[in-house]
C-alpha positions, 0 to 999 in steps of 0.5 A: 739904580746905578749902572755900575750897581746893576752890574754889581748885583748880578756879581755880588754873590760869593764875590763881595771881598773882590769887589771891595778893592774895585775903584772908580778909575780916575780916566773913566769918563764921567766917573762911570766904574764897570764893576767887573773890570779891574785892571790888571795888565799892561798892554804889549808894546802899546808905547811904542807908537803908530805913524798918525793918519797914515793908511799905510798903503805899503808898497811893493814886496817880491816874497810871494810867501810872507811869514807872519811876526810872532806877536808875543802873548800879553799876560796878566801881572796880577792875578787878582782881578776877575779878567786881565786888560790892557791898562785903561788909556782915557780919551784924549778930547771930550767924548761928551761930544762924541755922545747925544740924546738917544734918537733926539728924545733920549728914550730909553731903548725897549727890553729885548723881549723877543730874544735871550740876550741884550743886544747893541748895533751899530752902523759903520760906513766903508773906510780904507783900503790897505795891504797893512794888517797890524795883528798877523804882520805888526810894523809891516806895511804891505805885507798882506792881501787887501783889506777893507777897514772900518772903524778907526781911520789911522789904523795901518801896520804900526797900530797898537792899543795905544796908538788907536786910542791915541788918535782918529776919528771912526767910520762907526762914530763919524765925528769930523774931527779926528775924536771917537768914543770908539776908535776900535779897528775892524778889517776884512779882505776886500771885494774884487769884482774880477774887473781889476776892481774893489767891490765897496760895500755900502756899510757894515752893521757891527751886532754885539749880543750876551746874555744879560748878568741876571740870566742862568748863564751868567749867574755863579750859582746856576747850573747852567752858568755858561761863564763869567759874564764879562765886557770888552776887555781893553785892547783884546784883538782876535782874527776869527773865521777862516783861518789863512795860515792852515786852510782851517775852518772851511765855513767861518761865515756866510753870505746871502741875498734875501733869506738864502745863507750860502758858504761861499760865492758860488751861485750867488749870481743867480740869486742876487738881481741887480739893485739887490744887497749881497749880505757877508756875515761873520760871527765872532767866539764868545769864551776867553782864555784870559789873554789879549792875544795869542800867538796864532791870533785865535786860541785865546777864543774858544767856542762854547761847548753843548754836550754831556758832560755841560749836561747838553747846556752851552758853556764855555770850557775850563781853558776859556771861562770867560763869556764875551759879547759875541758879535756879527759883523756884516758887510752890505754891497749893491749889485749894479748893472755890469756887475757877474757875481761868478767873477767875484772874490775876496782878496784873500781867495788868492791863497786857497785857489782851489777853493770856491771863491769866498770861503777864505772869509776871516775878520780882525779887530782890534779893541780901542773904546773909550772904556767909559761908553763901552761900560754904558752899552756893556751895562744897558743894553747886554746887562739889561737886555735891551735891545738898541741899534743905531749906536744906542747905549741903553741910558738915554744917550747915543753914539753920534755918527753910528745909526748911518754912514756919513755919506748915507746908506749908498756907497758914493763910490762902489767900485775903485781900481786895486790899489797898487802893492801889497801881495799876491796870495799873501796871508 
């Protein structure tokens, strides 16, 4: 059975006319079509193009309260479709090559039997540092507090969907050659060590998990339908956890040495020995509104609600009808001789000074997978409920580049001087 036909059957109650219009869209890579997508909007200003491989490092600002840019709403221009994305951009390169074998035997990854829901991982090695953040301050360079990168290697303050998509290769699918089939940005405020250093983590591992599309909370005629079971839309970007601008959201992550889950930093110096991994783990809300972004970055998502009137079974509220892959991401540093946890913090603590040192923790993404390989991980490894790590895609195939970091699973350069720029106590 095809993968877009295993979608589709999951959808085709009550759905069977929309579904006659679906096409294979012409850039999708090998022909492969997502039976739930239909695109039907048009990115914001994604033609308005980003500055290449530039890190956009930003220099030097003396407002010492940046305002964020209002980021204009992007809205669907056909209310036909099941969800609203940006137009499908297809990659500019092979991405075959991008792609091998699943673990050098093309197996298939088993059934995540343990769990309710499908699972897919991947690793992604430590990328760069930069005051830019193209979400709260587009075409600012500098205007924010640090920020430690993965994913994409051009993104900077000028990046858009069609500019990530346009360029860069990926700390999550390292190729070498400026090409990945995911070109997706990830950003969170950097480690300081309270030395004048950035604490580097050694990687991250991105965990994206749904419930499969023959599941109660995925079928439309279930009443326990937790959503409309969905993907990834093209070019959604989201910040989730704490949230800078209001001081909001006190607990949006955790972090923890062995099984211990702590709120913020405090105390952590007592319970990570040296040689051990300080674990800094984040989720992302799973139900949507239907827009790719929102003018606060954040109320396009909403969490599921379990109460009463969902006769006491998660669901996702009317606002927001759409259930997304929800994901963890998770940063792991070495602790090392010389290192004292109690001086630690994230660059972003700088703005809340009176709060424990970590609980500023908040993530950004911004949307930009060869739509291709993310209908293949979306259908297999989500839509099956299988369970596959290391960048395996739940078809044989593999994300090259995704089970480990290039330089391996120890970070060559833990600690590097605070670039210069940017801003003190800035969002």
């Amino acid at each position: 059975m095809s993968e877009g036909f295993s979608a589709f059957k999951a959808m085709a109650l009550g759905m069977g006319a929309l579904f006659v219009i679906a096409t294979v869209a012409p850039g999708v890579t090998g022909g492969r079509f997502d039976p739930l997508r239909t695109r039907v909007s048009k990115d914001d200003g994604g033609t308005k193009g980003g500055k290449g491989g530039g890190k956009g490092r930003g220099g030097t600002t003396t407002d010492p309260t940046p305002t964020p840019t209002p980021t204009p709403t992007p809205t669907a221009t056909d209310t036909n479709g099941i969800y609203p994305e940006a137009t499908l951009i297809p990659s500019n390169f092979d991405v075959d090559t991008t792609l091998t074998a699943a673990w050098g035997s093309g197996a298939i990854a088993p059934e995540n039997s343990t769990d309710v829901v499908g699972a897919f991982r991947f690793i992604c090695g430590a990328g760069h540092l930069s005051y830019d953040d193209p979400i709260v301050f587009p075409g600012q360079p500098g205007r924010s507090h640090l920020h430690q990168y993965y994913g994409n290697t051009t993104a900077d303050a000028y990046s858009t969907f069609a500019s990530l998509r346009a360029a860069g290769d990926s700390t999550c699918n390292n190729m070498g050659n400026d090409t990945a089939a995911n070109r997706s940005a990830y950003w969170m405020p950097a480690m300081l060590d309270g030395k004048g250093n950035v604490v580097r983590p050694d990687y991250v591992q991105v965990y994206y998990k749904r419930e499969p599309l023959d599941s109660p909370a995925c079928d439309p005629n279930s009443p326990s339908r937790a959503g409309i079971c969905i993907g990834i839309p093209n070019g959604v970007r989201f910040i989730q956890g704490f949230n800078m601008a209001d001081g909001s959201n006190p607990r949006p992550g955790n972090f923890h040495c062995g099984s211990e889950v702590f709120y913020n930093l405090t105390g952590m110096k007592s319970r990570c020995a040296v040689g051990s991994r300080l674990g800094m783990s984040i989720n992302s809300l799973k139900c949507w509104n239907g827009n790719l972004d929102s003018a606060d970055h954040r109320s396009h998502f909403a969490p599921e609600v379990r109460d009463e009137s969902t006769g006491w079974v998660n669901k996702c509220p009317s606002t927001h009808p759409y259930l997304l892959p929800k994901f963890t991401i998770t940063a792991f540093y070495t602790i090392r001789d010389g290192d004292d946890l109690d001086l630690w913090s994230l660059a972003s603590d700088a703005m809340y000074p009176n709060l424990p040192k970590g609980s500023t923790l908040h993530f950004d993404y911004f949307e930009a997978w060869d739509a291709g390989v993310k209908d293949m991980w979306v259908n297999n490894c989500i839509g099956k409920k299988l369970n596959c790590s290391g960048g395996d895609l739940g078809n044989g195939k593999q994300l090259k580049g995704a089970a480990h970091p290039v330089y391996g699973w120890t970070n060559p350069d833990p600690r590097v001087p605070i670039p210069k720029g940017g801003m003190s106590g800035a969002m």
